[in-house]
Z-matrix of the N, CA and C atoms (Angstrom, degrees):
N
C 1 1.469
C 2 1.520 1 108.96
N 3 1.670 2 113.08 1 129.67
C 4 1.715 3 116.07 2 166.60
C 5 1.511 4 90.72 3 -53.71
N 6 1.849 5 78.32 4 165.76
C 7 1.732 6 94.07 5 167.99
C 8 1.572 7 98.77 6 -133.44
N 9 1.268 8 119.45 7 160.24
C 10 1.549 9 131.58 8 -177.40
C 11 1.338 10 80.31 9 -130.53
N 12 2.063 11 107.33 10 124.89
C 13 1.361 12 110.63 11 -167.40
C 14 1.954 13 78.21 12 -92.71
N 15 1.164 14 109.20 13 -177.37
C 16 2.115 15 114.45 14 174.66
C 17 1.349 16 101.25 15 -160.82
N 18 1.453 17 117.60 16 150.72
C 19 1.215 18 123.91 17 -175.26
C 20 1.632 19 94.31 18 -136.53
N 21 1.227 20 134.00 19 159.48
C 22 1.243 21 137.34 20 145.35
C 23 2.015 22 115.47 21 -88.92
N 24 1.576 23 118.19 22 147.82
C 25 1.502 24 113.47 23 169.93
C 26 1.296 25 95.10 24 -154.00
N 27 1.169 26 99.55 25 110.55
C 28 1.163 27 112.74 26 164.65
C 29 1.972 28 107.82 27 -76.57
N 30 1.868 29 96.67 28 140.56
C 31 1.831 30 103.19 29 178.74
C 32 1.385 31 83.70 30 -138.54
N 33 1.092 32 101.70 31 179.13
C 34 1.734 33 126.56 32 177.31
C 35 1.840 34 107.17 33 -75.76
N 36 1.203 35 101.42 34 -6.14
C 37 1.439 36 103.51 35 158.98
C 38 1.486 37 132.17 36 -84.81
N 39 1.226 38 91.51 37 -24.02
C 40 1.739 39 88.70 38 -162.08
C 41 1.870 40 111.70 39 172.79
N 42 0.770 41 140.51 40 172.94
C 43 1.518 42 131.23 41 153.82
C 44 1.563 43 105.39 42 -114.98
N 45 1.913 44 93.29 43 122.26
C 46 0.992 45 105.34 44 -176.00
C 47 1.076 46 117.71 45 -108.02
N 48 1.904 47 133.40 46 166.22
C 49 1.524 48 135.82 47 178.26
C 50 1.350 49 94.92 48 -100.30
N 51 1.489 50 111.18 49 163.89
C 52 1.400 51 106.61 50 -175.48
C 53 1.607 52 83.93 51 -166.04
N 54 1.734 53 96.65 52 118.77
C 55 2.044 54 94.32 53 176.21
C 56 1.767 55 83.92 54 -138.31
N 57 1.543 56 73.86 55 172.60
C 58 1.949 57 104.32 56 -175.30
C 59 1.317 58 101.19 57 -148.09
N 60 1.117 59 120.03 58 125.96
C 61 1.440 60 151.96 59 137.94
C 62 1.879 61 141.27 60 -69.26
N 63 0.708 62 86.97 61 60.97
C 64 1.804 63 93.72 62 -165.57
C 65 1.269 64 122.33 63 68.23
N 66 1.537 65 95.33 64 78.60
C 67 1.566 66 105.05 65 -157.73
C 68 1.270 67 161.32 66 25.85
N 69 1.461 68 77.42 67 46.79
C 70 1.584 69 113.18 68 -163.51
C 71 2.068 70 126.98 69 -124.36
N 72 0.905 71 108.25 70 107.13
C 73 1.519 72 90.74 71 -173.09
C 74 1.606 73 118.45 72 -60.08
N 75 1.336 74 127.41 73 116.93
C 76 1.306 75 111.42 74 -158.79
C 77 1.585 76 84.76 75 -131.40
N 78 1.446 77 146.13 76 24.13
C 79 1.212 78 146.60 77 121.17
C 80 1.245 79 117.82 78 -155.49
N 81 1.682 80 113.94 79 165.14
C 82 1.332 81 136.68 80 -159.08
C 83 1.380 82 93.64 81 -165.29
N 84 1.433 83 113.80 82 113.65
C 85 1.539 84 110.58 83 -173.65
C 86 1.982 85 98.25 84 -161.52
N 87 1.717 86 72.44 85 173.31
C 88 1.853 87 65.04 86 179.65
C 89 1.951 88 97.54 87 -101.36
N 90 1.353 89 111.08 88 148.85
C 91 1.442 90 115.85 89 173.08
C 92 1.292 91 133.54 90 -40.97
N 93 1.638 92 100.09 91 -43.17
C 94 1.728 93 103.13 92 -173.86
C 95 1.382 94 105.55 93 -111.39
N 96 1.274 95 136.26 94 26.23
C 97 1.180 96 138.00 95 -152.18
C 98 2.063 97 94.91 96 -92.37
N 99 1.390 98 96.04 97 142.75
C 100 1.749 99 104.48 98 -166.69
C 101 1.768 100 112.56 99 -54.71
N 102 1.163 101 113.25 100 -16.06
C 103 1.528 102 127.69 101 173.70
C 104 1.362 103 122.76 102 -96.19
N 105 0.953 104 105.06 103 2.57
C 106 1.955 105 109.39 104 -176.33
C 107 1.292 106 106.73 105 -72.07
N 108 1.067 107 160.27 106 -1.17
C 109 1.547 108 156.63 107 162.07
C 110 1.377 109 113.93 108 -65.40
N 111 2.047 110 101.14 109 -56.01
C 112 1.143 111 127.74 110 156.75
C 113 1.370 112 132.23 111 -1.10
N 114 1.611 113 85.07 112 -80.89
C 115 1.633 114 122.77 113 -148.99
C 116 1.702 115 84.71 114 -82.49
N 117 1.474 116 118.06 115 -54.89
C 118 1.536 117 123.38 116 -176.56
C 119 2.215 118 104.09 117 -48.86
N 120 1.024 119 93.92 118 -55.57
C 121 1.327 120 107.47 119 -173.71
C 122 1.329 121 111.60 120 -30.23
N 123 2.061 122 118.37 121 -74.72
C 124 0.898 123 143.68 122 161.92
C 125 1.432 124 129.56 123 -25.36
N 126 1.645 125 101.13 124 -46.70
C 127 1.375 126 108.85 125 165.01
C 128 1.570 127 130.70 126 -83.65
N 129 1.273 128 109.12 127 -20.63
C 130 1.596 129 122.13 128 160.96
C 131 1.641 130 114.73 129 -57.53
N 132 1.629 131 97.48 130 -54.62
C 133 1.159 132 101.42 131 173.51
C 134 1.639 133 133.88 132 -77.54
N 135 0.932 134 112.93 133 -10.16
C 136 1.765 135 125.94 134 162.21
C 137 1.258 136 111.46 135 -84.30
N 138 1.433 137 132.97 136 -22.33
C 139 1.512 138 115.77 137 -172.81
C 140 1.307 139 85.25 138 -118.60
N 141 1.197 140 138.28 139 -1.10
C 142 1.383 141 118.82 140 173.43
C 143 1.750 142 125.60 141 80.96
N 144 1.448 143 103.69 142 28.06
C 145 1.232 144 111.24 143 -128.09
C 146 1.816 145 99.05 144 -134.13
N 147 1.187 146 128.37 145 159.53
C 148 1.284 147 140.50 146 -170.58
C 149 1.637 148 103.52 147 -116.25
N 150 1.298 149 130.10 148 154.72
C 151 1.763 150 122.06 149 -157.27
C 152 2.086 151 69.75 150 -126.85
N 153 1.344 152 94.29 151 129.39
C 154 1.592 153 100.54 152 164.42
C 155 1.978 154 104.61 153 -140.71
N 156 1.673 155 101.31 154 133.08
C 157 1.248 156 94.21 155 -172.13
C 158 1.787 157 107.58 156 -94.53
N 159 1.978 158 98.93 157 125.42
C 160 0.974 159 101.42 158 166.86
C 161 1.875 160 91.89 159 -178.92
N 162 1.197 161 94.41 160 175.51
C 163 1.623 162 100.00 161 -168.62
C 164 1.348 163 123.81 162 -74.53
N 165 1.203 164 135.14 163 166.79
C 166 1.627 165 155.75 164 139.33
C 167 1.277 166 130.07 165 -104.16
N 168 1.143 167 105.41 166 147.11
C 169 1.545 168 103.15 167 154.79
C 170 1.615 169 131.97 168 -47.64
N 171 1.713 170 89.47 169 -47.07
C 172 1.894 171 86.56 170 173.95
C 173 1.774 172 100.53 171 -71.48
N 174 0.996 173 113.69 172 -49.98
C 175 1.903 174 99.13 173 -171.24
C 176 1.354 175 103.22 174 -53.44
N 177 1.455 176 144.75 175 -30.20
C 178 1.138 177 136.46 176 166.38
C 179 1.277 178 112.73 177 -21.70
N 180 1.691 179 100.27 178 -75.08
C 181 1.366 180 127.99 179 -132.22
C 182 1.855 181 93.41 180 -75.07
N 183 1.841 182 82.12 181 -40.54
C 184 1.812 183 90.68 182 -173.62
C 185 1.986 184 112.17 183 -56.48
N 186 1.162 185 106.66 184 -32.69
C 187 1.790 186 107.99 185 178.97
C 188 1.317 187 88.22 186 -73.05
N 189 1.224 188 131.11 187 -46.46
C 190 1.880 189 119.50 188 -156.73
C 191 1.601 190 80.98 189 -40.94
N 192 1.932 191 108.12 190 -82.15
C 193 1.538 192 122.03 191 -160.59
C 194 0.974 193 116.27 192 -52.11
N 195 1.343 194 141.87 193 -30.75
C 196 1.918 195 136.02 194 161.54
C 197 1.256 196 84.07 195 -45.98
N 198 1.926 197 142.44 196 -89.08
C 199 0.897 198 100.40 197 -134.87
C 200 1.441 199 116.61 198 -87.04
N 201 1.113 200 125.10 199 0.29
C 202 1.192 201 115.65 200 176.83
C 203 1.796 202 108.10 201 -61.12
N 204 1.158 203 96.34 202 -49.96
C 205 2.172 204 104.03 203 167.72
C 206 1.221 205 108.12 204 -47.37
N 207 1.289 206 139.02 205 -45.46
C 208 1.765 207 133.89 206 -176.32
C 209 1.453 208 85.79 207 -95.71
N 210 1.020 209 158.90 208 5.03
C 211 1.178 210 156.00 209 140.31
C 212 1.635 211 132.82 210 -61.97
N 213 1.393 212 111.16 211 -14.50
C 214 1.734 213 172.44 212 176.80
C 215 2.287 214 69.77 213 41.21
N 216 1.397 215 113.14 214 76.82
C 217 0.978 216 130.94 215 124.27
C 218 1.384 217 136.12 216 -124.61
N 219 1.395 218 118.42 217 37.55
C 220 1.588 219 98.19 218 178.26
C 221 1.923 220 77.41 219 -157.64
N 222 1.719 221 121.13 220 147.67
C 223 1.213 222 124.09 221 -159.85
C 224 1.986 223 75.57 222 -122.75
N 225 1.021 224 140.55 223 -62.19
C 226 1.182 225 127.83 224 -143.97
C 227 1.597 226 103.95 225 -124.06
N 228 1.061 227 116.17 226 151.72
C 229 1.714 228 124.32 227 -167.28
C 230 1.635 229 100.82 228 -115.74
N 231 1.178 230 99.01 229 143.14
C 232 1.365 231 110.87 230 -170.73
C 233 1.518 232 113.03 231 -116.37
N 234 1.419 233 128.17 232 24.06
C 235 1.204 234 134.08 233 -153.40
C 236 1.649 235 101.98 234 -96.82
N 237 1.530 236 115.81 235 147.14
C 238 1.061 237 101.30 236 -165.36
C 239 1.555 238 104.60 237 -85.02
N 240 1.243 239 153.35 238 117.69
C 241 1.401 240 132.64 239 175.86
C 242 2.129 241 126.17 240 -87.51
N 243 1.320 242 86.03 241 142.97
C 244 1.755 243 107.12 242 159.14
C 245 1.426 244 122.43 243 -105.58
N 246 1.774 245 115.39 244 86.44
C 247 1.495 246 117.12 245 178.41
C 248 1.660 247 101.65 246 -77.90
N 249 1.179 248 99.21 247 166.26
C 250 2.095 249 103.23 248 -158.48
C 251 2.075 250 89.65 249 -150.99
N 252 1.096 251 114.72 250 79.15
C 253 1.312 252 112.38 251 166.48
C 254 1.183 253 117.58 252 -166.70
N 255 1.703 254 123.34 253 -142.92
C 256 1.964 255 101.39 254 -174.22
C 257 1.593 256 81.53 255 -86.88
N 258 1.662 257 107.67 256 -162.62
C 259 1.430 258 146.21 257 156.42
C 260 1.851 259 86.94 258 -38.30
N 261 1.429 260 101.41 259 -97.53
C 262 1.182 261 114.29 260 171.04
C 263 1.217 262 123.32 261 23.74
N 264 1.672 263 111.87 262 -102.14
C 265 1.304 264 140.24 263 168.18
C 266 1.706 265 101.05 264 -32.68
N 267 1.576 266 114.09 265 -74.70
C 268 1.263 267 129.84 266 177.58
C 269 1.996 268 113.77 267 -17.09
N 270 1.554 269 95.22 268 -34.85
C 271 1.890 270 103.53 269 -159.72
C 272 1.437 271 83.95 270 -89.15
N 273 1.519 272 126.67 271 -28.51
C 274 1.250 273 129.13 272 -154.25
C 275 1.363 274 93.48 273 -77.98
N 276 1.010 275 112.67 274 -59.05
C 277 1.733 276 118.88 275 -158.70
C 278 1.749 277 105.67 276 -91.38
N 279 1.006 278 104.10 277 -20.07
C 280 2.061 279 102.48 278 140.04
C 281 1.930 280 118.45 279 -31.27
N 282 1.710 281 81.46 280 -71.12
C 283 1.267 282 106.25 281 -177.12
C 284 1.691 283 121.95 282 -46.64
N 285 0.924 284 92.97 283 -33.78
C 286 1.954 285 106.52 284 -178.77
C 287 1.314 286 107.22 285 -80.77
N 288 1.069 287 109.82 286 -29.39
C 289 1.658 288 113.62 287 -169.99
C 290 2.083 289 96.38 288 -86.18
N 291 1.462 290 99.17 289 6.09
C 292 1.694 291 84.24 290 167.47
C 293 1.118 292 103.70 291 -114.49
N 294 1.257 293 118.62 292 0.40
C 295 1.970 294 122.72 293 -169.60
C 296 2.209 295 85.93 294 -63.25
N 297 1.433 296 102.22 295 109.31
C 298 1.816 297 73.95 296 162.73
C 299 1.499 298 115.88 297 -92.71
N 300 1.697 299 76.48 298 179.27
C 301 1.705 300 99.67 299 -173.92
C 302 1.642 301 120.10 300 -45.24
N 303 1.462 302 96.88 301 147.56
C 304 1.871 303 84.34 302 -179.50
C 305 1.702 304 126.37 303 79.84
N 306 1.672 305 91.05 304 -17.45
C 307 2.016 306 95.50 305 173.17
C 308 1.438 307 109.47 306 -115.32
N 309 1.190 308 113.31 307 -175.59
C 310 1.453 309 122.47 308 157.24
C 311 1.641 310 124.00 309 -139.02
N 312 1.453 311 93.25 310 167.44
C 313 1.619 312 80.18 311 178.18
C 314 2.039 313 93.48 312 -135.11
N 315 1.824 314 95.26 313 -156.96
C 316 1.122 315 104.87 314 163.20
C 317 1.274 316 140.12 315 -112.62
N 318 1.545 317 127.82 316 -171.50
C 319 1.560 318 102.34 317 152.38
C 320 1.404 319 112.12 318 -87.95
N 321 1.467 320 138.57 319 -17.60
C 322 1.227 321 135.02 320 178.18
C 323 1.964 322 101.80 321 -67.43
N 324 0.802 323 116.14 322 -50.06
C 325 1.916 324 128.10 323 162.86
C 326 1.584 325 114.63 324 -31.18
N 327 1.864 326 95.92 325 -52.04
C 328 1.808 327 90.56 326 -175.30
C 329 1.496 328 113.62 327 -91.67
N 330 1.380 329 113.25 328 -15.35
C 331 1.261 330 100.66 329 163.05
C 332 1.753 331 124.64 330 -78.11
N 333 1.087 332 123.96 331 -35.58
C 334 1.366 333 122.79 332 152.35
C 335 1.516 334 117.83 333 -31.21
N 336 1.322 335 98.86 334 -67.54
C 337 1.573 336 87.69 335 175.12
C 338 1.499 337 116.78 336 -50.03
N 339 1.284 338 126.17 337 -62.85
C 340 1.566 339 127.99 338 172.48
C 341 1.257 340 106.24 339 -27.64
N 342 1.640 341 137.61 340 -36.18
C 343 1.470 342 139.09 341 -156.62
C 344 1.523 343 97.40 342 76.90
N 345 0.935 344 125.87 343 47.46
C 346 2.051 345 123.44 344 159.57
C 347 0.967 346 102.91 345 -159.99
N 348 1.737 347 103.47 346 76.67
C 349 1.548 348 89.73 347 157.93
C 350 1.337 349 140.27 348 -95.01
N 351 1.794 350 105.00 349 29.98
C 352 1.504 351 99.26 350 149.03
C 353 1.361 352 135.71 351 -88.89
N 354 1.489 353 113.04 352 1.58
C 355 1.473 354 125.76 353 -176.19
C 356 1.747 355 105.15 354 -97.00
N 357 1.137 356 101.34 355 57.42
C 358 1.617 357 122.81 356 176.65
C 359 1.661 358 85.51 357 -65.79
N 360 1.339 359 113.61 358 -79.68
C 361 1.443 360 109.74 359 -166.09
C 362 1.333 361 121.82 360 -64.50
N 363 1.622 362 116.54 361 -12.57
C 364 1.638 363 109.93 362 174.94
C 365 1.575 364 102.29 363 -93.59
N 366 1.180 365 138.27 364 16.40
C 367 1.327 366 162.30 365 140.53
C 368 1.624 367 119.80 366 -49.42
N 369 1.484 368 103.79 367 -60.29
C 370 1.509 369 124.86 368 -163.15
C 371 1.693 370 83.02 369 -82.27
N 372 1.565 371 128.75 370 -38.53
C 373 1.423 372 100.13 371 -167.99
C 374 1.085 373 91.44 372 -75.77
N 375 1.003 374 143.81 373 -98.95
C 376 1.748 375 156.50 374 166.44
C 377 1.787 376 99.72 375 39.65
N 378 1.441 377 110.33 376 -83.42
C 379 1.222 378 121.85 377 166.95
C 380 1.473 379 102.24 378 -32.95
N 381 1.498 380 134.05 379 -72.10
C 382 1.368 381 119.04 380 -169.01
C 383 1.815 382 120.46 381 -65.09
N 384 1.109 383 111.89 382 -3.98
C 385 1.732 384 135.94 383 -179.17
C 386 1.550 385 99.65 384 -78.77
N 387 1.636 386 105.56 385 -36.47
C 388 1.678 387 91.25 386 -174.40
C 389 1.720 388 145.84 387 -53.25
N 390 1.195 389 112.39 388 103.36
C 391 1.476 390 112.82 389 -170.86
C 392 1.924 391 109.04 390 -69.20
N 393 0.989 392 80.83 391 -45.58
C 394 2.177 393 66.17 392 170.45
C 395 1.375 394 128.66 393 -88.01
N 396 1.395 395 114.56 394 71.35
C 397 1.888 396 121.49 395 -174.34
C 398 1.432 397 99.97 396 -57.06
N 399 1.128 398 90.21 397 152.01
C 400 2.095 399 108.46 398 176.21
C 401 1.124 400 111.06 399 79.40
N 402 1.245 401 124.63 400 -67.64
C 403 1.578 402 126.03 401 169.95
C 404 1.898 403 115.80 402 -61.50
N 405 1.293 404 115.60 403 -47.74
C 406 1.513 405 114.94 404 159.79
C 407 1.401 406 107.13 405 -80.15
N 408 1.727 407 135.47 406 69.10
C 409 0.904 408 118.63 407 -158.60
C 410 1.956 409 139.34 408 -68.63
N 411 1.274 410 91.80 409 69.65
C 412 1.755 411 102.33 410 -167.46
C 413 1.695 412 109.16 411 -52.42
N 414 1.655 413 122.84 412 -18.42
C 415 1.410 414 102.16 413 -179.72
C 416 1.530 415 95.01 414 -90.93
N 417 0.762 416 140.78 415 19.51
C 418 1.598 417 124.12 416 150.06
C 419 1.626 418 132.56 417 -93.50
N 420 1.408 419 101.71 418 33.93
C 421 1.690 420 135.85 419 170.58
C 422 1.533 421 104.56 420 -104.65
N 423 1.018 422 76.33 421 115.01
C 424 2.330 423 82.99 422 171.93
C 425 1.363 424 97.66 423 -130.17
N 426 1.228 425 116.37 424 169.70
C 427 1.222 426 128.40 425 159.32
C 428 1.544 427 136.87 426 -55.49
N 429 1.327 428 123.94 427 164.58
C 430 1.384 429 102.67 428 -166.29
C 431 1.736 430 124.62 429 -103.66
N 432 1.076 431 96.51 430 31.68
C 433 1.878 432 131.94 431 165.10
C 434 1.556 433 121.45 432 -119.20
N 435 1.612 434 103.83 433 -1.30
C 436 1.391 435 115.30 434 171.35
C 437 1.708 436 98.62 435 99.96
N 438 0.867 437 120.58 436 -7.15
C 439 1.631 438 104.83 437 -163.06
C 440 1.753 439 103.33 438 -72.72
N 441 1.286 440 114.09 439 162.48
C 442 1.289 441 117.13 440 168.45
C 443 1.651 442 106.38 441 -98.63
N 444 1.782 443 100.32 442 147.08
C 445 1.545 444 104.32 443 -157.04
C 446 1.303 445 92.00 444 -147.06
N 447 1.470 446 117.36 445 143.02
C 448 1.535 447 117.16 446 147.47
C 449 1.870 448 104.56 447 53.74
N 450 1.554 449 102.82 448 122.98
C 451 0.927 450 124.81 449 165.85
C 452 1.516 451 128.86 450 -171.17
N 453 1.263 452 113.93 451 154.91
C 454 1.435 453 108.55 452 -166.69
C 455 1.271 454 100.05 453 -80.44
N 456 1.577 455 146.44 454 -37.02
C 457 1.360 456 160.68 455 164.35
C 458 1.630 457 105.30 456 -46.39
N 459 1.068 458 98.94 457 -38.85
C 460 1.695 459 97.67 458 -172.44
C 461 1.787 460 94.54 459 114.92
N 462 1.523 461 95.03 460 156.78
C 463 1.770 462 92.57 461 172.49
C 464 1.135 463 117.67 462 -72.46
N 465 1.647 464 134.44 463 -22.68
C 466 1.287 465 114.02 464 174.38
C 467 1.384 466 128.70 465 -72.67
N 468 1.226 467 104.66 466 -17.97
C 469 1.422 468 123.83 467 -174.09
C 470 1.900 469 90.63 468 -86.10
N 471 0.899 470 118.67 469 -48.44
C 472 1.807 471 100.52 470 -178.57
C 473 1.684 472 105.08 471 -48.76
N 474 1.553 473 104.12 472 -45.68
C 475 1.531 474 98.94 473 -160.87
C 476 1.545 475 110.86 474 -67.69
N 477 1.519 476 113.72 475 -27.75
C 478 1.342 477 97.22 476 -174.74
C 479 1.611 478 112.50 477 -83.41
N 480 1.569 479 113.16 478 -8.91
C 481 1.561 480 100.37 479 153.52
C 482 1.243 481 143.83 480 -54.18
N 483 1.560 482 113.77 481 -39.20
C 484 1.113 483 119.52 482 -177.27
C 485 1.395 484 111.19 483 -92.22
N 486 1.787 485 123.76 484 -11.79
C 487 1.023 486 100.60 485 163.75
C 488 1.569 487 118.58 486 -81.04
N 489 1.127 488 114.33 487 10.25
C 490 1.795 489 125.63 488 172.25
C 491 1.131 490 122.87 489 -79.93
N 492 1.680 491 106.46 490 -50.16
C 493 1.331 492 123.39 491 158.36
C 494 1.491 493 118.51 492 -42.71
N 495 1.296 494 110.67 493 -43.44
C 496 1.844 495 119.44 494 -160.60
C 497 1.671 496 93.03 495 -95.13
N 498 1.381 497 128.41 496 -29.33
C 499 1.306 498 108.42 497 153.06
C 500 1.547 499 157.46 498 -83.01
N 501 1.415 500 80.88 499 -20.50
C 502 1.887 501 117.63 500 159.04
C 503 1.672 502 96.80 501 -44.60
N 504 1.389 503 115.57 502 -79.76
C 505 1.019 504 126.68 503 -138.19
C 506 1.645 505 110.39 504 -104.82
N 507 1.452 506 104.77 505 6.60
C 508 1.743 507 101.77 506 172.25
C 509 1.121 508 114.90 507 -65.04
N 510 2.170 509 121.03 508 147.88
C 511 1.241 510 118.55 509 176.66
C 512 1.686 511 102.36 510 78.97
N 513 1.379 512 136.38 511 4.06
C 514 1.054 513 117.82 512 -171.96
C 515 1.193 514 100.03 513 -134.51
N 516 1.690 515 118.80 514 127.79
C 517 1.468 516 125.07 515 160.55
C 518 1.330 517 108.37 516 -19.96
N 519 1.548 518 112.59 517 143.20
C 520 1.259 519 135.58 518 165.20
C 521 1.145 520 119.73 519 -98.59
């Protein structure tokens, strides 16, 4: 049997999970978040794999760069990732990872990009499916009147990202 090594880190955001898979970050999530059975499930069951808590090198490296990011010194993550879902999901959470830093988009936006933009709502699950938060950056999805919606952190916790993001990164090329 694989193993998915997991660490817990707690930040001033949230307490987060953090696992690796053959040197690979294959989640970044928040702990108590209403989908974590889910999200754990999915990934047990795609890598074939048993969750044992203890460290890596990538979970290392990955707490160094969170905090250096809630630290609003570090703009881009260098972590290597393992996404674990269909094709689908996979194009979806592509897609997020081009939203840049400091903006937002929608789900009517990321499905366009995908080329389906009638899968607005197989979009919104996808986005809520995501096992690597921050680095797949899913709280930079709002609604398409601007409102902030849905998050695995909770909404307050989205908003004070992006207002991190939008202060991190004001005045600075995109």
């Amino acid at each position: 049997m694989n193993t998915i090594s997991f660490q817990y880190h707690k930040t001033k955001y949230g307490e987060l999970v953090l696992g690796s898979f053959e040197d690979k970050l294959c989640l970044l999530d928040f702990r108590y978040r209403r989908m974590r059975k889910t999200v754990d499930d999915r990934l047990k069951k795609g890598l074939n794999a048993q969750c044992v808590e203890q460290s890596s090198d990538i979970i290392e490296e990955t707490k160094k760069q969170l905090d250096e990011y809630f630290g609003m010194e570090r703009r881009d993550f260098d972590i290597p990732l393992l996404t674990v879902g269909t094709d689908f999901q996979k194009r979806v959470w592509g897609a997020l990872q081009e939203v840049p830093y400091g903006s937002t988009s929608t789900y009517l936006d990321l499905a366009k990009k995908i080329g389906d933009e009638k899968a607005v709502r197989a979009v919104a699950r996808a986005n809520g499916a995501n096992a690597i938060g921050i680095i797949i950056p899913c709280h930079r999805i709002i609604g398409s009147k601007g409102e902030l919606i849905g998050y695995g952190g909770g909404i307050a916790v989205k908003k004070r990202l992006l207002k991190l993001e939008q202060n991190l990164f004001v005045g600075q090329a995109q």
